[in-house]
Every structure is written in C-alpha cells, then in structure tokens.
N, C-alpha and C positions, 0 to 999 in steps of 0.2 A: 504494500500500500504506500510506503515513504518515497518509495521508486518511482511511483506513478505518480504521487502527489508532486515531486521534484520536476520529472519529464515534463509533466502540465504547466508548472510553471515557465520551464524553461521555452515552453514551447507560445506562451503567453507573452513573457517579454520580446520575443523574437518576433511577435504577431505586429505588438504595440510598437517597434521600434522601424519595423520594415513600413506600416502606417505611416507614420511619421515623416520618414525618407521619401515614400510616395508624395504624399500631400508638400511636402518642399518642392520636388521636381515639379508638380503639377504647378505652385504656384508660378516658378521662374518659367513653367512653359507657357504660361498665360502671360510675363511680363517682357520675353525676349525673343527674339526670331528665330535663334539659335546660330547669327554668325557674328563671330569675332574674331577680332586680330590678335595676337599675343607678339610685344615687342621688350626685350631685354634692357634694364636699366643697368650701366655700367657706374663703375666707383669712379669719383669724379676728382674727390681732394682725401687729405691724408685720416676721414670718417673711411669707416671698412661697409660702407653701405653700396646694396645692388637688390635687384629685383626684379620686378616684370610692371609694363601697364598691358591694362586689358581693356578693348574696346570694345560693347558689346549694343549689338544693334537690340533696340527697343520696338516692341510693336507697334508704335507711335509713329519712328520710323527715328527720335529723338539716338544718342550716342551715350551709354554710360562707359564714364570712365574709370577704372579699378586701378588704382596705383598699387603695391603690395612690395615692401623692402624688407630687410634683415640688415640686425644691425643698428638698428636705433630703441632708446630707454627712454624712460620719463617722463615727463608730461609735457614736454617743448613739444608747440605745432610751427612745424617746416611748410612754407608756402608751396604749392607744385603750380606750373607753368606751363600749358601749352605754348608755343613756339611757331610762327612762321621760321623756314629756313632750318638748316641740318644745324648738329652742337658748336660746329667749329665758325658760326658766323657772329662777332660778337655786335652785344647790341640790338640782338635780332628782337623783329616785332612778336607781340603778344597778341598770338589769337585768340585764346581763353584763358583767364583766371580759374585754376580748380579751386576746388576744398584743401585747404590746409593737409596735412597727414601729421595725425598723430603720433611721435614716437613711441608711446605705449603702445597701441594697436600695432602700430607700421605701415597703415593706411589709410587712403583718401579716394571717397567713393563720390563721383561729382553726375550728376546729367545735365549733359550738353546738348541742345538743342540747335542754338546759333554761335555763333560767333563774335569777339568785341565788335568786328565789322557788321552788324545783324545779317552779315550769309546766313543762310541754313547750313547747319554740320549733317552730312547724314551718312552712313557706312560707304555706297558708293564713292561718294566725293574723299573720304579719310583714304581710300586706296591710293588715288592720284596725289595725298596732297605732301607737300613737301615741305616737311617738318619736326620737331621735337619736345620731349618733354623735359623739363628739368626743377630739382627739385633744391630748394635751395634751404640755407641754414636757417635764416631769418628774413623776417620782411622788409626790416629797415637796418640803415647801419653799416659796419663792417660786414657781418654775418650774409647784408642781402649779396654781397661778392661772392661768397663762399657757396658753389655746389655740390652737395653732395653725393646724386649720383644723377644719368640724364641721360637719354636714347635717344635715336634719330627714328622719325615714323614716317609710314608711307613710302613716295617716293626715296626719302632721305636716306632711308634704310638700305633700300635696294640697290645706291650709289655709293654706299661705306664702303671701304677700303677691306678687301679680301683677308688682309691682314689682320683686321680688328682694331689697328689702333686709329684712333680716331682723338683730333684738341678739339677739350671744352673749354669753349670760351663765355665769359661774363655776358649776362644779357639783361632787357630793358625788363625792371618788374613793374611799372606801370603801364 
C-alpha cells in the first residue's frame, strides 16, 4: 500500500508540473510568432561580462528585446542601447533606448515597437538592418564611457571580421 500511495504521488506531481510547463508554452505561443534572432554579446572592457540578445517577433508584429549576461552582481542598472551602425563606429546614433538590465537578474526585457526615428521596428526590417547593441556601465559620467559588453546585429553581424575580433568604440547615449 506505501508503494502505491508513493507511485501516486509521484505520479501526481509529474501531472501538476508537466500542467504547468504546458500552460507556459501555450501562453508564449499566444504572445510570439515563434521567430527570432539570437546575436552574441562580446566582453567589451576589463568587467568579465558577455551574453546573448534575443529578438523575438510578437504577434502584434511589435520586436521584444531579451538582453541576458553573466557576470554582473548587485543592484547597479546598466543602460542597454540599441545602435545604428556596427560596434566599431564611434559616436554612432541611437535607434532605441532599452530597459536598463539589472545586475542582479543580468537582464533587460524591452518591446520595441518603433524606433527614436518613429520607423516601425519589425523582425523583417531587424534582418537588413545595420547595427548594435551595447550595454554600458552607467548612464551619466565616467561610467557612460565605459562598455561592458556589445554585439553587432543584423547586417552588422554578417560583415564582422571572420576572425572575431572586432573595436568597441564609445557611442552617443542620448
């Protein structure tokens, strides 16, 4: 009887848990298309920080952005920066302001809709376009110089140096 009463359990949470799992997918397949880009954040200055962003088409037809690092602590939020132009242009113009990422989490989850130019952002157009993300230490100050890690998207990406290495240069945060 102990045998059975354990099985049933076991076989209870396993019901409750795979529930669960379900109703999650169900809800992200009601809020996303299911296509996305995944683009590599490189370590930028002497912070040991790297990651991915993720761009993930909305049913709206909107762009959420997923920033996702390792390597950062505490409760500092680091500004992240869409980018006209690859890493190595300095200066370069700002097509979106993101959501901060928090260094406790190590991320910043933003939906982008338009652009500071009111373009529309929409997955077709993020293929062609030619640019980068970058996330920097602080928003004002010293710290706004300081990046700590930052990718080329899109086209940008697909023009990087075979080699990998790739200058990050300072860019405009307003």
């Amino acid at each position: 009887m102990r045998i059975f009463t354990c099985l049933f359990s076991l076989a209870v949470v396993a019901m409750l848990s795979t529930a669960c799992s379900d109703e999650q997918n169900t809800r992200e397949d009601q809020e996303f298309t299911g296509r996305e880009m995944v683009y590599d954040l490189l370590q930028a200055s002497e912070f040991p920080i790297e990651g991915t962003v993720v761009f993930r088409e909305r049913m709206d037809k909107s762009i959420q952005i997923e920033v996702r690092v390792s390597g950062t602590s505490g409760n500092a939020l680091h500004p992240v920066h869409l980018h006209y132009g690859n890493l190595s242009i300095p200066d370069a113009d700002l097509a979106a302001q993101l959501n901060d990422l928090s260094a406790e989490a190590g991320e910043s989850i933003t939906i982008v809709p338009r652009l500071l130019d009111e373009s529309v952002f929409e997955y077709d157009y993020l293929r062609n376009f030619d640019g980068s993300v970058k996330i920097h230490l602080a928003a004002s100050g010293e710290g706004s110089n300081v990046i700590l890690a930052g990718g080329n998207i899109g086209i940008a990406a697909e023009k990087q140096p075979a080699s990998g290495r790739i200058n990050i240069a300072v860019c405009k945060s307003e």
